[in-house]
GUMAR-930558 format. One record per residue (C-alpha): x, y, z; residue in three letters. Coordinates in steps of 0.1 Angstrom, whole numbers, plus 5000, padded with zeros to 4 digits. Each point is the difference from the previous one (the first is absolute). Example, Ala and Ser with C-alpha at 12.3 -4.5 7.8 and 13.67 -1.06 7.14 Angstrom:
// residues 2
512349555078ALA 501450344993SER 
// end
This chain:
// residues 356
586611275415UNK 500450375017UNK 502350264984UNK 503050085008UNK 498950305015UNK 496849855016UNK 500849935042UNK 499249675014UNK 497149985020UNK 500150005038UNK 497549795019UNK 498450175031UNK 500649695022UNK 504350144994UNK 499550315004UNK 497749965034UNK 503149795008UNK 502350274993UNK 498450215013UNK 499849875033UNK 503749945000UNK 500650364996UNK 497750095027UNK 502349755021UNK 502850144986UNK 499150405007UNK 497949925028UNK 500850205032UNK 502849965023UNK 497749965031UNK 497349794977UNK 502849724992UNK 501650005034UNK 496249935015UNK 499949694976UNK 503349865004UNK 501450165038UNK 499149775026UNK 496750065017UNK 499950255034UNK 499049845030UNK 496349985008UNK 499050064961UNK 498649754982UNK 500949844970UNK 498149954964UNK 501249714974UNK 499350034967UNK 499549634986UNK 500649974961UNK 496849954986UNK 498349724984UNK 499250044961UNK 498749784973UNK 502449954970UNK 498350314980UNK 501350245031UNK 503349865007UNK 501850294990UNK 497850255013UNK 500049845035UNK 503350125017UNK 499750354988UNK 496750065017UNK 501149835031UNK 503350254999UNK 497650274998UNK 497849895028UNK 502950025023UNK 501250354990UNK 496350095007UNK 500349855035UNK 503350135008UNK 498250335003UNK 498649915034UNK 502350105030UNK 499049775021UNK 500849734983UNK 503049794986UNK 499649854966UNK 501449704991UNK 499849974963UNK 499949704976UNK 503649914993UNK 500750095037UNK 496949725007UNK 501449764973UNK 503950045019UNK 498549955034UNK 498149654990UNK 502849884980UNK 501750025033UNK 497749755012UNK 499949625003UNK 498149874965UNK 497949805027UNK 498950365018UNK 499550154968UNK 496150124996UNK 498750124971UNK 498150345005UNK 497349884974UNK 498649725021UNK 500750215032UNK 496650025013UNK 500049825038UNK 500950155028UNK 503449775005UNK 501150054967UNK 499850385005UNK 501649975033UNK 502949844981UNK 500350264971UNK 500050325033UNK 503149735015UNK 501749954968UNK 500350394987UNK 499250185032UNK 497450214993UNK 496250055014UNK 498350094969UNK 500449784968UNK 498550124968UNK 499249754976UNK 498349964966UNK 499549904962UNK 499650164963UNK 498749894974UNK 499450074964UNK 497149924977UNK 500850114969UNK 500650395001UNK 498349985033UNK 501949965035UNK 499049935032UNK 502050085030UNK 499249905038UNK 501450015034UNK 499749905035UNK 501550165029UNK 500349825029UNK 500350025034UNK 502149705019UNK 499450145032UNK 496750024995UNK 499349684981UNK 498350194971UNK 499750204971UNK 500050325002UNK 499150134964UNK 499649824967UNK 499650294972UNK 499749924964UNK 500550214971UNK 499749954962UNK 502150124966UNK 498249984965UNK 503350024982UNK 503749995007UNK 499950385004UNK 498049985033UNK 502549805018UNK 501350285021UNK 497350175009UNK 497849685009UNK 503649895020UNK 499750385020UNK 496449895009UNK 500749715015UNK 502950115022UNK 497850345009UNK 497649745018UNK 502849795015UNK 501850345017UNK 496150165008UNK 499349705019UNK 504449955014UNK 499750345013UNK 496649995020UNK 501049705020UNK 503850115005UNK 499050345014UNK 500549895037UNK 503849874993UNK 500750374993UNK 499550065036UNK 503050005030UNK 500349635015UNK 499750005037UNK 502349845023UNK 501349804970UNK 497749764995UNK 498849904965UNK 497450184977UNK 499149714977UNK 496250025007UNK 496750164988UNK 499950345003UNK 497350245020UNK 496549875004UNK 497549895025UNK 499849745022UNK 497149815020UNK 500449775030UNK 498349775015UNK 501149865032UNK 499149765028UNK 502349955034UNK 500249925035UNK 501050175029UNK 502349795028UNK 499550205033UNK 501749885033UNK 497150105021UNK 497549864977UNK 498849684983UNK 501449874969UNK 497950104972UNK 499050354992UNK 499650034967UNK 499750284977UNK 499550144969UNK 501050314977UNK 499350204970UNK 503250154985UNK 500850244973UNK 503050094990UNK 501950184975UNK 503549934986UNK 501550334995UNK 503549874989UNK 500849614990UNK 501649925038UNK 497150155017UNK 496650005008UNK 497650255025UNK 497549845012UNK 496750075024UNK 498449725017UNK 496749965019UNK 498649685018UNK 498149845026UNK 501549775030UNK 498249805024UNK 501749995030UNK 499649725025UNK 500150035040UNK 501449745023UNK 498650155027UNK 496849815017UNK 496750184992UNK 501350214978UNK 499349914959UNK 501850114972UNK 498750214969UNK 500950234971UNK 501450275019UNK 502850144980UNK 500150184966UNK 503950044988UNK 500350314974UNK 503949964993UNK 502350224973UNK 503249864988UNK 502449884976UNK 502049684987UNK 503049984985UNK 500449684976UNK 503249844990UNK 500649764972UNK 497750184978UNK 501349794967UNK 498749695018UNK 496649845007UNK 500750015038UNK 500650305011UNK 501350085039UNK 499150315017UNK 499350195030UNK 498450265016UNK 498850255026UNK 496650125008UNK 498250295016UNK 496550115013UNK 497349965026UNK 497949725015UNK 496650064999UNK 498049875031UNK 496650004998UNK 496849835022UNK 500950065039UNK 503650104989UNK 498750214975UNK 502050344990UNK 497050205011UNK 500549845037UNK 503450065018UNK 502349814984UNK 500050204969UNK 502549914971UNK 502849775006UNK 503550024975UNK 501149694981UNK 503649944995UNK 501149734979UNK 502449824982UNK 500349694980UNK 501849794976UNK 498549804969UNK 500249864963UNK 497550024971UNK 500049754975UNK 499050194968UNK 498249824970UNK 499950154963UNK 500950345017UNK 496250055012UNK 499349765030UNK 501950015032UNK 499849715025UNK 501250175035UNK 500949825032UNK 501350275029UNK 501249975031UNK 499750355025UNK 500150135036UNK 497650325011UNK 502850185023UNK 497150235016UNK 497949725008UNK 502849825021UNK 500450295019UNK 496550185003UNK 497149734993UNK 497349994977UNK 498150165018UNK 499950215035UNK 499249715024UNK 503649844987UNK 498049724979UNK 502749914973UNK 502650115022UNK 502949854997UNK 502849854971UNK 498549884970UNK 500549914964UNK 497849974969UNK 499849754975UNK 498450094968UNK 499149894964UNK 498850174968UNK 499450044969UNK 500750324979UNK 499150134965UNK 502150254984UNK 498450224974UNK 
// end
């Protein structure tokens, strides 16, 4: 039995608990109005699920989870959505749309945890103690995306170490919240959204045909892209190919004649979506070559285009393309000297991009 003047003993699961609601408590006015104000447009949101814990780390479990948020609400970008705010939100709910974040692996059930609180990224995760030993890990995902993002782990030999292993853990989850929010911090243009992958390469692929009133049919083509997306709403892109154009003149035979080197620029809409609109203008030269070639006296000819399309995007990294265009110059000046190619046209094309 301890003295009268002994103190009782403290254990370090209360006092990480108290601690954390001081932090709360003393925290920052702008720190607490990023976790509670409602988010700005364009930003995305972060929801902190309450994390799973076997009976051993009960007590320990909503502490760390408080402190993972605090860490997060460090990021400007970003709006954190903590665990009681999570817990309020789902309550909300119908019990039949309730999904628990511990079997939330498939892509659907994701899809209805970003509907049900709002936010793009949810972080998720479990701790654990084995005797003095606990075990903390979490998974930050992306539900526009489809996938996770991070999933850092960190361990605490004793009581003691709960802080600092809980500081690890949300040091990986803003590292990794911070390099792919970086393009939200840039100015939206003409208002569209920003909810997409940031800067980055892209490579295209791209097959189409050419409808020309004074020629046949079919003239197909085909082009190499690369592009670049400087900002989430747009892409520059340069784009080379070949067409073989047909003649429907008598005697007179068709063959690759033209080589298209175009610069331009699309603008997509929709960006938080799969299918994503968008349009575009284009500028360069044709390059003639064989008798039209740009050493005889046709020389270069300017391309002029325009055109409206959609890619559907899958897991962020592969775009199917379908695009419909019109060449402005061509329509007025040919494809070449002679007037082959002359008149109105419009191009149909398909591709496939890959975005790095």
């Amino acid at each position: 039995m301890a003295s009268r003047g002994d103190s009782p003993r403290v254990s370090p699961v209360k006092c990480l608990l108290l601690t954390v609601l001081a932090v709360s408590v003393l925290a920052a006015p702008g720190a607490r109005a990023q976790m509670t104000a409602p988010v700005a447009p364009g930003f995305p949101s972060v929801a902190i699920f309450p994390l799973e814990a076997n009976s051993a780390a009960q007590e320990a479990a909503p502490g760390i989870a408080s402190l993972l948020a605090s860490q997060l609400a460090e990021v400007p970008q970003l709006h954190v959505l903590a665990q009681w705010d999570v817990e309020a939100t789902l309550r909300q709910k119908e019990p039949s749309t309730l999904v628990g974040a511990d079997t939330c692996v498939e892509a659907a059930c994701l899809e209805a945890l970003a509907r049900a609180t709002g936010a793009r990224y949810l972080v998720t995760g479990r701790l654990d103690r084995f005797g003095d030993t606990y075990l903390l890990t979490a998974n930050l995902t992306d539900t526009v995306l489809g996938r996770s993002l991070a999933k850092p782990r960190a361990e605490a030999p004793a009581e003691e170490s709960l802080l600092p292993m809980a500081k690890s853990v949300g040091a990986q989850l803003v590292s990794e919240l911070v390099s792919v929010t970086k393009a939200y911090s840039s100015r939206p243009l003409f208002g569209s959204a920003r909810e997409a992958p940031g800067e980055g390469l892209v490579l295209g692929v791209r097959v189409n045909n050419s409808f020309i009133s004074q020629l046949e049919a079919l003239n197909p083509g085909a082009d190499l892209e690369v592009g670049y997306s400087f900002h989430p709403e747009w892409i520059a892109f340069v784009q080379v190919g070949i067409s073989f154009i047909r003649s429907n003149e008598e005697g007179r035979e068709g063959r690759l004649k033209v080589v298209p080197s175009v610069l331009g620029a699309r603008h997509f809409h929709r960006l938080e979506h799969a299918f994503r609109p968008y349009w575009g203008l284009g500028l360069g030269v044709q390059l003639s070559f064989g008798q039209f070639g740009i050493f005889q006296s046709t020389g270069p000819l300017p391309t002029v285009i325009g055109f409206l399309g959609f890619e559907y995007l899958i897991a962020g990294k592969v775009g199917l393309n379908l695009e419909l265009g019109t060449n402005v110059a061509q329509a007025t000046l040919g494809l070449a000297g002679d007037g082959l190619g002359d008149g109105l046209n419009l191009d149909l094309t398909a591709g496939v991009s890959f975005h790095f």
